[in-house]
C-alpha positions in Angstrom: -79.6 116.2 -85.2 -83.1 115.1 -84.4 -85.3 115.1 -88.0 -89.3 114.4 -88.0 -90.3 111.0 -89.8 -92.6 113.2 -92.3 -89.0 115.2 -93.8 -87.6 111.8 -94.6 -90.0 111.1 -97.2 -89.3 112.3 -100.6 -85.2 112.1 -99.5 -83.6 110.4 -102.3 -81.5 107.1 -100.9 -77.7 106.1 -101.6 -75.9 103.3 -100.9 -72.4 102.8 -99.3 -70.9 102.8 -102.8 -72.9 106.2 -103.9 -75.7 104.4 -106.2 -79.2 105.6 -105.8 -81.4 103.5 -104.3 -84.4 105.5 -104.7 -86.5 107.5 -102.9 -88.7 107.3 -99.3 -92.5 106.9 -100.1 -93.2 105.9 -96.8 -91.6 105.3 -93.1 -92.2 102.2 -91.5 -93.0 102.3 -87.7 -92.4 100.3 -84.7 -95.5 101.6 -82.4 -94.7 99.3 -79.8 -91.1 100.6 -79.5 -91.3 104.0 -80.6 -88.7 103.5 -83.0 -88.5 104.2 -87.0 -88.0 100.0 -88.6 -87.5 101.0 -91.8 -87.7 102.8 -95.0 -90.0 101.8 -97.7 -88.7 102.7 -101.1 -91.5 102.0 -103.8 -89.5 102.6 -106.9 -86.1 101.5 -106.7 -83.0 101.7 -108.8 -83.4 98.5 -111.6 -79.5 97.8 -111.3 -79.9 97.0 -107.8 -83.5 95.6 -107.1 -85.1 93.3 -109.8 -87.9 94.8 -112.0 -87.5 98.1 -109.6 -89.6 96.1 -107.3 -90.2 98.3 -104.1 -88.1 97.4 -100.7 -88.2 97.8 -97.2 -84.7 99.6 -96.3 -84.0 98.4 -92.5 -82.8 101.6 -90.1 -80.3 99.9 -88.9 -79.1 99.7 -92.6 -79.1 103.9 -92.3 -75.8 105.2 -91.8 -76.9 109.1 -92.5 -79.2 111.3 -92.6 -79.3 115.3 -93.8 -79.9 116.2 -97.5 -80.2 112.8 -98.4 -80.5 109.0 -96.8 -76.7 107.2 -96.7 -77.2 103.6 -96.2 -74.2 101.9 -94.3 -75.1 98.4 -96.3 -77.4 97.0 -99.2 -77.0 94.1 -101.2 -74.8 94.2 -104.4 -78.6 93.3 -106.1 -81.8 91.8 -104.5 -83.4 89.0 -107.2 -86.9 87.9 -107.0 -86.7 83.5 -105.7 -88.7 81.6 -107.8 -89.1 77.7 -107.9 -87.6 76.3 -111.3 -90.1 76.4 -114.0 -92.6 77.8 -112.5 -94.4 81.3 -113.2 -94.6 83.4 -109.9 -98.0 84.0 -108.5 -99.5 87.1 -109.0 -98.5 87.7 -104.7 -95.1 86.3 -105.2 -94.9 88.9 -108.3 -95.8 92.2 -106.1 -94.1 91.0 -103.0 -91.3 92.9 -101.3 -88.4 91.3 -100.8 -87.3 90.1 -97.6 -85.1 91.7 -95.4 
């Protein structure tokens, strides 16, 4: 089943174990390759992503797609690295964490 980029957004996301990731803002696009790289999730579940900080889901991470997006694998929780004692900088604060 072939679906267009533009019906993924809005689709809620799940992990392996059936926790709710959040759902797709946005579709992240491999021009060069014609190929969907990843899902970017902008509010995200605050058990698994610290602060609810947004994510890039890779599609290889995608197990399923129909009703909603069934992810094959996430971390049990993505943390924010920050050097001891110091206060993040306000880029560090709003970055997305890597991949």
């Amino acid at each position: 089943m072939l679906v267009e980029m533009t019906e993924l957004l809005g689709r809620q996301v799940y992990t392996a174990e059936g926790r709710l990731l959040g759902e797709v803002e946005n579709v992240v696009v491999d021009v060069e390759g014609a190929k969907i790289d990843g899902l970017y999730v902008d509010e995200t579940n605050p058990l698994l992503v610290d602060e609810s900080k947004p994510v890039n889901v890779p599609y290889r991470w995608v197990s399923a797609v129909n009703d909603v997006v069934l992810l094959k694998f996430f971390p049990k929780r993505v943390s924010l690295k920050r050097a001891p004692g110091k206060a993040p900088t306000r880029e560090q604060a709003t970055a997305i964490p890597a991949r």
